[in-house]
N, CA and C atoms as a LAMMPS dump frame, in Angstrom:
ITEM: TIMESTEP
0
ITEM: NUMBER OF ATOMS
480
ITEM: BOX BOUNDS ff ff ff
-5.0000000000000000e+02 5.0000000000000000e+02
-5.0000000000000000e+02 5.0000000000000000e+02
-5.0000000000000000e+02 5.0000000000000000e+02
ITEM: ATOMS id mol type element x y z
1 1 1 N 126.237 -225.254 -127.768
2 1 2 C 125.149 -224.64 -128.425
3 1 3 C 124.033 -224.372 -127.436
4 2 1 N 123.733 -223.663 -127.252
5 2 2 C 122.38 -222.91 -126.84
6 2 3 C 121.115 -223.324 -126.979
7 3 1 N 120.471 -223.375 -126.337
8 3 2 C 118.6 -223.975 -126.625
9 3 3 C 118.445 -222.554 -126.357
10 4 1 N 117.49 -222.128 -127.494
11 4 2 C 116.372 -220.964 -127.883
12 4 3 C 115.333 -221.259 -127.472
13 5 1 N 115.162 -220.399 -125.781
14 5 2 C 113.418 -220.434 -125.526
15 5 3 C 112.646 -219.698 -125.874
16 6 1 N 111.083 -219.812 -125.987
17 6 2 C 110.274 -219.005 -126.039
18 6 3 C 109.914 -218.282 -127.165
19 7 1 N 110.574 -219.394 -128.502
20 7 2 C 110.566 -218.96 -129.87
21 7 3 C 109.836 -219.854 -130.674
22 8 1 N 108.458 -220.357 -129.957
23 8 2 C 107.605 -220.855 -130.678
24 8 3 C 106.867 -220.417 -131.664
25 9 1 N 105.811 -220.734 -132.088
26 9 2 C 104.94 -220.187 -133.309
27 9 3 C 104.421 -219.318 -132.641
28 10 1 N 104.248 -218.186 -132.777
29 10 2 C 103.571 -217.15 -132.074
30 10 3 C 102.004 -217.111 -133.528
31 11 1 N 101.311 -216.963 -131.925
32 11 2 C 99.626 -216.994 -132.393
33 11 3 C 99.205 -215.312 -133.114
34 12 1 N 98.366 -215.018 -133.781
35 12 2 C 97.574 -214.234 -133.817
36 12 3 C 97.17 -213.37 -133.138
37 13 1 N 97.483 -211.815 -133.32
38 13 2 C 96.468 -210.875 -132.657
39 13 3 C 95.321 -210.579 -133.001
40 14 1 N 95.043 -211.056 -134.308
41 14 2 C 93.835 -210.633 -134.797
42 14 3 C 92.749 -211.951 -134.673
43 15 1 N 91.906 -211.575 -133.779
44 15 2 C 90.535 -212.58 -133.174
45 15 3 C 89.431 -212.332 -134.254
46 16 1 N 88.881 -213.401 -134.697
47 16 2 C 87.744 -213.042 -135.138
48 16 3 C 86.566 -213.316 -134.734
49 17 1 N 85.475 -212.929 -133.967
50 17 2 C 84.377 -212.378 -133.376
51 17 3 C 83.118 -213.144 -134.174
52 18 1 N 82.56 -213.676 -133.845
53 18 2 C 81.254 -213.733 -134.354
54 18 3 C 79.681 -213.28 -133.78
55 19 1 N 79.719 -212.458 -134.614
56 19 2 C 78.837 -211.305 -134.382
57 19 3 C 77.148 -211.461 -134.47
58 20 1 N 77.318 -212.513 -135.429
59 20 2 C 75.752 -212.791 -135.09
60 20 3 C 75.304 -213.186 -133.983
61 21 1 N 75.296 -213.861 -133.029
62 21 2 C 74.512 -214.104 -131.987
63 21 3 C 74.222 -213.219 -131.272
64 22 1 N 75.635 -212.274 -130.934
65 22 2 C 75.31 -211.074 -130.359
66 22 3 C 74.17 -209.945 -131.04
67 23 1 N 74.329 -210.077 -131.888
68 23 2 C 73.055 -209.454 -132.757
69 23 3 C 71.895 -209.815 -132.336
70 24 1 N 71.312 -210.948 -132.801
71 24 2 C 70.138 -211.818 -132.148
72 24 3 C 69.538 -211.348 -130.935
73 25 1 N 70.803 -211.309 -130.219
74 25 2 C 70.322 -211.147 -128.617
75 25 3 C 69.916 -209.898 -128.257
76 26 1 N 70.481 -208.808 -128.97
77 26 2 C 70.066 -207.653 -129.066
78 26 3 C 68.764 -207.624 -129.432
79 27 1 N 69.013 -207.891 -130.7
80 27 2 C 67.567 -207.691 -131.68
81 27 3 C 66.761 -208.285 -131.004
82 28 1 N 66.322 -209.286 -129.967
83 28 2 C 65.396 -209.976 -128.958
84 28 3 C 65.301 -209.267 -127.974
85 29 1 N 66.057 -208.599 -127.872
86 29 2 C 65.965 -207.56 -126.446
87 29 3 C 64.996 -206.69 -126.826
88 30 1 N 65.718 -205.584 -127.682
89 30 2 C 65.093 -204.868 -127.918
90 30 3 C 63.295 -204.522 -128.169
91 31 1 N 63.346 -205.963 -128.868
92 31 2 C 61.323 -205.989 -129.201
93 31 3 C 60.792 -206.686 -128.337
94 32 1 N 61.485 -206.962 -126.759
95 32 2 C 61.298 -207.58 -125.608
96 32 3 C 60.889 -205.61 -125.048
97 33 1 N 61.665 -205.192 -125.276
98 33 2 C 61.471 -204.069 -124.308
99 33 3 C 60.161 -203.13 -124.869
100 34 1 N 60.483 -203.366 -126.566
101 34 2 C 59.578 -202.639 -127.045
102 34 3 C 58.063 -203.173 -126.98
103 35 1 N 57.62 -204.567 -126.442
104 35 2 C 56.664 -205.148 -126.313
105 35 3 C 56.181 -204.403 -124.853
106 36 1 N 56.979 -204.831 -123.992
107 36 2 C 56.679 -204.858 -122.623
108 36 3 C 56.329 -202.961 -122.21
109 37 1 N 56.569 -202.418 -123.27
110 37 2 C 56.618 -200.983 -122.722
111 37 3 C 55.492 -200.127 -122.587
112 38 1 N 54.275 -201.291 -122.974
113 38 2 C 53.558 -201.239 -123.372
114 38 3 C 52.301 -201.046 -121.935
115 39 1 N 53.148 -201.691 -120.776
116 39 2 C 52.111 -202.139 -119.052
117 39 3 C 53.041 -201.053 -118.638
118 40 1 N 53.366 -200.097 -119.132
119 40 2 C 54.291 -199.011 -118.104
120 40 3 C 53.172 -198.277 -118.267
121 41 1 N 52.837 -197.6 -116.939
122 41 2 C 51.882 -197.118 -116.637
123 41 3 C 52.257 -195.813 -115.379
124 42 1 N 51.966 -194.342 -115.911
125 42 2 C 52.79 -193.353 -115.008
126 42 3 C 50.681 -193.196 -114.224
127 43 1 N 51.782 -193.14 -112.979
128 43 2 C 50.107 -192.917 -112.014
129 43 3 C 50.677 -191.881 -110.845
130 44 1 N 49.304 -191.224 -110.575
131 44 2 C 49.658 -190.053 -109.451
132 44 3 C 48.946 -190.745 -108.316
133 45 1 N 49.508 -190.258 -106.802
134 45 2 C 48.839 -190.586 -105.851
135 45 3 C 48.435 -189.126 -105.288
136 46 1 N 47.346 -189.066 -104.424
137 46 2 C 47.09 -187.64 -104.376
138 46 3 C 47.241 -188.098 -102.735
139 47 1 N 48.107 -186.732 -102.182
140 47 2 C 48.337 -187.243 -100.269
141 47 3 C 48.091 -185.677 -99.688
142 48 1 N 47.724 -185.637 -98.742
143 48 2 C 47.324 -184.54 -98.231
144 48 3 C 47.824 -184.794 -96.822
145 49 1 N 48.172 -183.543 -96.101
146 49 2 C 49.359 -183.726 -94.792
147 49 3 C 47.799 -183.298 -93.849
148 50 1 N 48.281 -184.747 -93.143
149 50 2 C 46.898 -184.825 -91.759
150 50 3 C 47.513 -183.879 -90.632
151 51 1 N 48.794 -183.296 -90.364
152 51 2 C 49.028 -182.982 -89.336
153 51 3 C 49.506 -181.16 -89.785
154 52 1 N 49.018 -180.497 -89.218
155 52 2 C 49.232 -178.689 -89.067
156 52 3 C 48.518 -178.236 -90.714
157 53 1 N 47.318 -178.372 -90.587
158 53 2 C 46.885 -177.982 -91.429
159 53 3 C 45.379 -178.476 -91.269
160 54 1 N 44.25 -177.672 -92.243
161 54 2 C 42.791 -177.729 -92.675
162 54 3 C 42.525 -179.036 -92.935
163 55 1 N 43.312 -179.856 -93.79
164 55 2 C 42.95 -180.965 -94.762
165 55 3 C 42.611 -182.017 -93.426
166 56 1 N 42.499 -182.44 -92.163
167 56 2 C 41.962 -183.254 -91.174
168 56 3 C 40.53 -182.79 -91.055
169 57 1 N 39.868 -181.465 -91.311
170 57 2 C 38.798 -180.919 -90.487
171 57 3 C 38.418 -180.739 -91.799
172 58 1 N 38.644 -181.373 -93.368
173 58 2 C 37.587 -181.012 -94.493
174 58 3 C 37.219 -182.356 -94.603
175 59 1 N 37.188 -183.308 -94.029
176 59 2 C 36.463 -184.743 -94.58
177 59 3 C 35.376 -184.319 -95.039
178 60 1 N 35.462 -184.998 -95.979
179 60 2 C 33.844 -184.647 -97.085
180 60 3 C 33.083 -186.302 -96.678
181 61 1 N 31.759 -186.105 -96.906
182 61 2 C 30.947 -187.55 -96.798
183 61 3 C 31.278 -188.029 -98.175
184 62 1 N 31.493 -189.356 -98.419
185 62 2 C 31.903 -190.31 -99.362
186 62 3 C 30.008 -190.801 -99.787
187 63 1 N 30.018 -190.863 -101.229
188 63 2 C 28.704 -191.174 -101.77
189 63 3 C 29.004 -192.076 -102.925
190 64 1 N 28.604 -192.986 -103.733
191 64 2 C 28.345 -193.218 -104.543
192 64 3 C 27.505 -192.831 -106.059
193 65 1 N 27.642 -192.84 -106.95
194 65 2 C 26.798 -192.342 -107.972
195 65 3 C 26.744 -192.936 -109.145
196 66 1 N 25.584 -193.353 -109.364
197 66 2 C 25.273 -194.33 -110.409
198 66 3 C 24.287 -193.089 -111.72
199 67 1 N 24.597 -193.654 -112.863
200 67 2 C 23.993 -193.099 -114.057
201 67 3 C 23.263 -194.139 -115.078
202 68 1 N 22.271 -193.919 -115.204
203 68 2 C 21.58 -195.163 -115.647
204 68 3 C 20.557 -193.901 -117.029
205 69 1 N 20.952 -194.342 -118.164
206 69 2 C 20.499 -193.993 -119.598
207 69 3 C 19.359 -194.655 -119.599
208 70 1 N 18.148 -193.488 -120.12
209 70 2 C 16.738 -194.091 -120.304
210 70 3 C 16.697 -194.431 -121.648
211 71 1 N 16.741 -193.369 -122.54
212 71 2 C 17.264 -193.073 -124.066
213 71 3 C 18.654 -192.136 -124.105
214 72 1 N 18.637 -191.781 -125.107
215 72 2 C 19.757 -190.857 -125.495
216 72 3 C 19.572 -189.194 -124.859
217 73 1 N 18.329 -189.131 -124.312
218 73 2 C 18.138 -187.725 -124.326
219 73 3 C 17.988 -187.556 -122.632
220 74 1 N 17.492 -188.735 -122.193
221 74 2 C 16.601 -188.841 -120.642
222 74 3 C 17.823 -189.736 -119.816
223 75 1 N 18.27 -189.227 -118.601
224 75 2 C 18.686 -190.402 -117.857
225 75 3 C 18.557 -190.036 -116.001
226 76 1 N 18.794 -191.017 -115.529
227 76 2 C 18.708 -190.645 -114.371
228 76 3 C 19.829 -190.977 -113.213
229 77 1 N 19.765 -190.221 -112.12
230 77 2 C 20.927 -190.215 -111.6
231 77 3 C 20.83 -190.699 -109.876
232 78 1 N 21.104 -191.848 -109.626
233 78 2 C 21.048 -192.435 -108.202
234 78 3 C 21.9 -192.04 -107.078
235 79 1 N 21.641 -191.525 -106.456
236 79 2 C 23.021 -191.523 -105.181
237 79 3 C 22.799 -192.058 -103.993
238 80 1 N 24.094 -192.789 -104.221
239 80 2 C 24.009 -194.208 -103.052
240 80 3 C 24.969 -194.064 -101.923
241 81 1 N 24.724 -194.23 -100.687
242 81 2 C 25.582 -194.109 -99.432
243 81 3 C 25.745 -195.203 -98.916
244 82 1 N 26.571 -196.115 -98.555
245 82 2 C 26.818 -197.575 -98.241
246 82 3 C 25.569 -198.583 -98.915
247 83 1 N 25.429 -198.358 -100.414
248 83 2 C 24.757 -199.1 -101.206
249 83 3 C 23.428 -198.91 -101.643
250 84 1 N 23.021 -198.113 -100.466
251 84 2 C 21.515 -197.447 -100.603
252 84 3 C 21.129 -196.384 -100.976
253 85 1 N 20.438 -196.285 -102.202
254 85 2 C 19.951 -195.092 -102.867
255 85 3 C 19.076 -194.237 -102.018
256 86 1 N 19.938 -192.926 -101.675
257 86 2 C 19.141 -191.646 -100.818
258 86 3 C 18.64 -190.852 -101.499
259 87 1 N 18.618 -190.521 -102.778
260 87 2 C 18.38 -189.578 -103.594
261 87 3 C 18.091 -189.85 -105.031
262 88 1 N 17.793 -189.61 -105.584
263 88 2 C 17.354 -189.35 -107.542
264 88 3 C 16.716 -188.19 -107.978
265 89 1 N 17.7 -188.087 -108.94
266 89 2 C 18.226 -186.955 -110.045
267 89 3 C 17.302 -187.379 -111.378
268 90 1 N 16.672 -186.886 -112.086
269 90 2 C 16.309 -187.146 -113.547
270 90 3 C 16.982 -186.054 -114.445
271 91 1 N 17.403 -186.62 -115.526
272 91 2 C 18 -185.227 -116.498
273 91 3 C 17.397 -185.648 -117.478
274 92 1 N 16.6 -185.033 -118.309
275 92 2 C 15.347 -184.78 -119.829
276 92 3 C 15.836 -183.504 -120.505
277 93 1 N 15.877 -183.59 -121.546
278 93 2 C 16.167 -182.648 -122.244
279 93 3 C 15.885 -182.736 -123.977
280 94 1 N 15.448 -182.532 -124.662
281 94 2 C 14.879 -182.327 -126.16
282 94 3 C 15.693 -182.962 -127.081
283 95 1 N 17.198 -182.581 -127.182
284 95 2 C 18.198 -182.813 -127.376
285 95 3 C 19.193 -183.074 -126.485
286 96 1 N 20.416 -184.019 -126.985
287 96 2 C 21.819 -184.455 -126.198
288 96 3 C 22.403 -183.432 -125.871
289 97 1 N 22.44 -182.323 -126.597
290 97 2 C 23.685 -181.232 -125.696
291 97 3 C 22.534 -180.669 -124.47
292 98 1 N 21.396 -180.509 -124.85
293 98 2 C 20.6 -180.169 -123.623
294 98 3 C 21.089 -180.749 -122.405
295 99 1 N 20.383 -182.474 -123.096
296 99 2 C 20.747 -182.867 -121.83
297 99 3 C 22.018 -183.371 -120.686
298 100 1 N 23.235 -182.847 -121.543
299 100 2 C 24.605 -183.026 -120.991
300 100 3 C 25.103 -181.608 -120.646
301 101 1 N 24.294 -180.501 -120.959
302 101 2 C 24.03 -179.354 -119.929
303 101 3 C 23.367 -179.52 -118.638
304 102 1 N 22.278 -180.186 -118.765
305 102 2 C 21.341 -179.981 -117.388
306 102 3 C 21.887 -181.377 -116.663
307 103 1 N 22.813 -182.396 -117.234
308 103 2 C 23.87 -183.251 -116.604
309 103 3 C 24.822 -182.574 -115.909
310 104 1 N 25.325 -182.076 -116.713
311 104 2 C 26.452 -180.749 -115.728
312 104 3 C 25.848 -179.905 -114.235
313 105 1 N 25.032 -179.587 -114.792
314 105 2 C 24.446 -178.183 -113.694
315 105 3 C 23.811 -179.426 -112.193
316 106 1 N 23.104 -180.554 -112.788
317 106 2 C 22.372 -181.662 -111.797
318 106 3 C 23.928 -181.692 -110.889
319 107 1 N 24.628 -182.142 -111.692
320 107 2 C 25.752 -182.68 -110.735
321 107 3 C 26.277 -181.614 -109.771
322 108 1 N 27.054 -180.57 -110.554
323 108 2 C 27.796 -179.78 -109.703
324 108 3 C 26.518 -178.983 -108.684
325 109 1 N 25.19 -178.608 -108.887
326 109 2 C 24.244 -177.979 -108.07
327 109 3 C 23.743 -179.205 -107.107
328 110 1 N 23.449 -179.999 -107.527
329 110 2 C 22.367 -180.898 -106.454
330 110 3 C 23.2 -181.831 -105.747
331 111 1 N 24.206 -182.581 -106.796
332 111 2 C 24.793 -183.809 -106.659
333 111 3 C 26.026 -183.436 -105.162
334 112 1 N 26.891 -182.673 -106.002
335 112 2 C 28.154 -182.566 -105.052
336 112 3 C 28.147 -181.514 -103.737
337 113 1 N 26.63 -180.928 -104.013
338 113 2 C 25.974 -180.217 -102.945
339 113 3 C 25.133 -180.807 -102.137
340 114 1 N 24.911 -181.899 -101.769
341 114 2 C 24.194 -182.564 -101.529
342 114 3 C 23.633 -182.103 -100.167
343 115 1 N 21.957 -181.783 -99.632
344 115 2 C 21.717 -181.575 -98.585
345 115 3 C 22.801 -179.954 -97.966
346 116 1 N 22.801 -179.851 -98.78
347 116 2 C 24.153 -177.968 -99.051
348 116 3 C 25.288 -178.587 -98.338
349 117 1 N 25.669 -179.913 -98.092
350 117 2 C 27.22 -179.665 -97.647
351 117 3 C 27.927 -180.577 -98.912
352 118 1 N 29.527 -180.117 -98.767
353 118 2 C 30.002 -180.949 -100.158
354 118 3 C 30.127 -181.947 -99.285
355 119 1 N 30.006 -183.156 -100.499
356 119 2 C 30.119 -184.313 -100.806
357 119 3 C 31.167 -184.9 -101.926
358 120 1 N 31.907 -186.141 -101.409
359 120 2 C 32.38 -186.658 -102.2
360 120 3 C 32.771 -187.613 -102.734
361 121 1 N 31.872 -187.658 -104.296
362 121 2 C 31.986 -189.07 -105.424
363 121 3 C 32.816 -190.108 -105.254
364 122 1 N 33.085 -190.847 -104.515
365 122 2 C 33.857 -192.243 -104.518
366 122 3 C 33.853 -192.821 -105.719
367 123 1 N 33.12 -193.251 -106.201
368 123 2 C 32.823 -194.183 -107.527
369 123 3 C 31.574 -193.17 -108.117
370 124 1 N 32.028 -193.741 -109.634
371 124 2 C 30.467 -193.506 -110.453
372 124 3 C 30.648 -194.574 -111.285
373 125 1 N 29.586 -194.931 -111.769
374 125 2 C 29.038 -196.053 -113.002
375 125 3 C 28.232 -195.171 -113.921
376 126 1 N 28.424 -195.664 -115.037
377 126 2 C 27.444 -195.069 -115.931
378 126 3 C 26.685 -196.707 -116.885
379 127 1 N 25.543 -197.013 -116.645
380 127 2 C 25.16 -197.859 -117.679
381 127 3 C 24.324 -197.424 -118.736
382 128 1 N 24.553 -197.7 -119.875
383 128 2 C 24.135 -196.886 -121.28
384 128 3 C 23.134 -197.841 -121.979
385 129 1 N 22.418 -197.648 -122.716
386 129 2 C 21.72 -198.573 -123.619
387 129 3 C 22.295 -198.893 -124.869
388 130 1 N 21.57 -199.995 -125.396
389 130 2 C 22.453 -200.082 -126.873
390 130 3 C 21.588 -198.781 -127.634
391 131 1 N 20.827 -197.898 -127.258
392 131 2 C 20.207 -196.759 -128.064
393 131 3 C 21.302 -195.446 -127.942
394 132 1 N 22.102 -195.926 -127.093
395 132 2 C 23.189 -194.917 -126.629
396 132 3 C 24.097 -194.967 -127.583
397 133 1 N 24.965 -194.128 -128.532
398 133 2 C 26.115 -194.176 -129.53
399 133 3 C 27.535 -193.903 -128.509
400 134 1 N 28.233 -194.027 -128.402
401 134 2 C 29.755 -194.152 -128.262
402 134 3 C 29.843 -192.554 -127.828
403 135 1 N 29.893 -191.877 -128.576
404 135 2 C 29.953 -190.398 -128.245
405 135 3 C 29.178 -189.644 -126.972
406 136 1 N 28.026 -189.615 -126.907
407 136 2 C 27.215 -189.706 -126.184
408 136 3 C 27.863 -190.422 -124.63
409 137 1 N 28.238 -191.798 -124.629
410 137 2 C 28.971 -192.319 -122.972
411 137 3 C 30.209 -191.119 -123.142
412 138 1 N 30.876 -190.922 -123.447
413 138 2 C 32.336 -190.179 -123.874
414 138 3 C 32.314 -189.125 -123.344
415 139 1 N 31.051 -188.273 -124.033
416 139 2 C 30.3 -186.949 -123.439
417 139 3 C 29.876 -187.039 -122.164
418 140 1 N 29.387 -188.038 -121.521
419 140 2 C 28.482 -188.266 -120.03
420 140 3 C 29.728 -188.52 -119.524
421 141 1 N 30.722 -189.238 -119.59
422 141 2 C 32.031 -189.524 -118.711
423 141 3 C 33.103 -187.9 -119.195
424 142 1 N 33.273 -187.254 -119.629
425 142 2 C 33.581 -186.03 -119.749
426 142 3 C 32.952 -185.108 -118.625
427 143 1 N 31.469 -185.078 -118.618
428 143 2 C 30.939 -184.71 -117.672
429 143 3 C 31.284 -185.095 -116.246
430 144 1 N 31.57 -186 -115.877
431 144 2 C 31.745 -186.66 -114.469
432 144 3 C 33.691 -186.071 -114.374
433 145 1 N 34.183 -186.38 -115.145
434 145 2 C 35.587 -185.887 -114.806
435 145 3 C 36.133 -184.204 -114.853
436 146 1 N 35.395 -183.404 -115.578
437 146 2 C 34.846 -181.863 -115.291
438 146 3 C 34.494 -181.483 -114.145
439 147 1 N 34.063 -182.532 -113.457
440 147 2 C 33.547 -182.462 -111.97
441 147 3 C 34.143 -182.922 -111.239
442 148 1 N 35.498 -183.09 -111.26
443 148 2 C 36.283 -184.045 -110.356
444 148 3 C 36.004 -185.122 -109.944
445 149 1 N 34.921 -186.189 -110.949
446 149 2 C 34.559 -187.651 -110.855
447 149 3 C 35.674 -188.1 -111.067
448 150 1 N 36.346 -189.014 -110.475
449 150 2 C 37.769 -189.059 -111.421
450 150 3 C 37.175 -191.209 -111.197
451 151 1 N 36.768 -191.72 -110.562
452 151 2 C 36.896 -193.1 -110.282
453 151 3 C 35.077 -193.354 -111.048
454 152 1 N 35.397 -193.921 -112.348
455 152 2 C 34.566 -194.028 -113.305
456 152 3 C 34.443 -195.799 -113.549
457 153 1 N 33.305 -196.357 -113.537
458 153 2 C 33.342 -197.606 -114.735
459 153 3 C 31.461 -197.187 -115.233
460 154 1 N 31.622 -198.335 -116.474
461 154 2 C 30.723 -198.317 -117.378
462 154 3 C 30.669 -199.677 -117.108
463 155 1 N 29.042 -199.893 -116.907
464 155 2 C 28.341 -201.187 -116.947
465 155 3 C 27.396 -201.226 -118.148
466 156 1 N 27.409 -202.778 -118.344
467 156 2 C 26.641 -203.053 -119.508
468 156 3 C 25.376 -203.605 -118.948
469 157 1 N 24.134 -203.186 -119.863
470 157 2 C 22.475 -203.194 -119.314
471 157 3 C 21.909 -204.387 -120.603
472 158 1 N 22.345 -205.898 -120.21
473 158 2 C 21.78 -206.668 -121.139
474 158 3 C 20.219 -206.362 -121.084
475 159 1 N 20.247 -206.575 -122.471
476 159 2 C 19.042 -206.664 -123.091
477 159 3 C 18.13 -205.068 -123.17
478 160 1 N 18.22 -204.164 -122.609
479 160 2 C 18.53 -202.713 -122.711
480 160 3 C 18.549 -201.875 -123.738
């Protein structure tokens, strides 16, 4: 008689999976990614080629410019060169659109003309009063980026 190999209990093809955890881990992923997607941040660098070309022989002088709110209607405008104020600007006007007209014209005529050669804004600050509404800074920082202000902060003027 013969011995029969290899005729044991044969197992199962059909596996069964448990699917929840894998779920979980997903579902944690996902509102991991959807949290975090939040510090993605798209930024430009601006580069200009130093070699066979104009852009070496346009260095502009680097200035500072500070904006300091008297009221809502009046403010004035500092320009600072390694920290020291060379110049002041006043802008008055009757009304706010006035005076975020004659904000406009100060800047691009006096400001970025400075002494008639261009100049250029490194930083600006704007500090506002609490007489100042929200709209109004919004409007004055609108103004500065119309003008190619592009490197902006807002300081706060306790007690102001």
């Amino acid at each position: 008689m013969r011995k029969k190999t290899g005729l044991g209990k044969k197992k199962e093809l059909d596996a069964q999976l448990n699917l929840t955890p894998f779920i979980d881990l997903l579902s944690t992923c996902v509102c991991f990614l959807l949290i975090t997607a939040v510090w993605i941040e798209i930024g430009t660098v601006e580069v200009k080629q130093s070699h066979g070309t104009s852009a070496a022989s346009e260095k502009k002088e680097t200035y500072d410019l500070d904006l300091v709110f008297k009221d809502p209607t009046e403010m004035r405008l500092n320009l600072k060169k390694s920290g020291k104020r060379v110049k002041s600007f006043n802008v008055k006007s009757d009304s706010f659109e006035g005076m975020i007209s004659s904000l406009n014209t100060t800047i691009s005529a006096n400001v970025l003309n400075y002494k008639n050669k261009a100049i250029e804004i490194a930083t600006a600050t704007v500090t506002p009063r609490s007489t100042v509404n929200y709209g109004s800074l919004i409007s004055t920082l609108d103004v500065l980026r119309k003008n190619k202000i592009v490197n902006i902060g807002v300081l706060t003027a306790k007690g102001q």
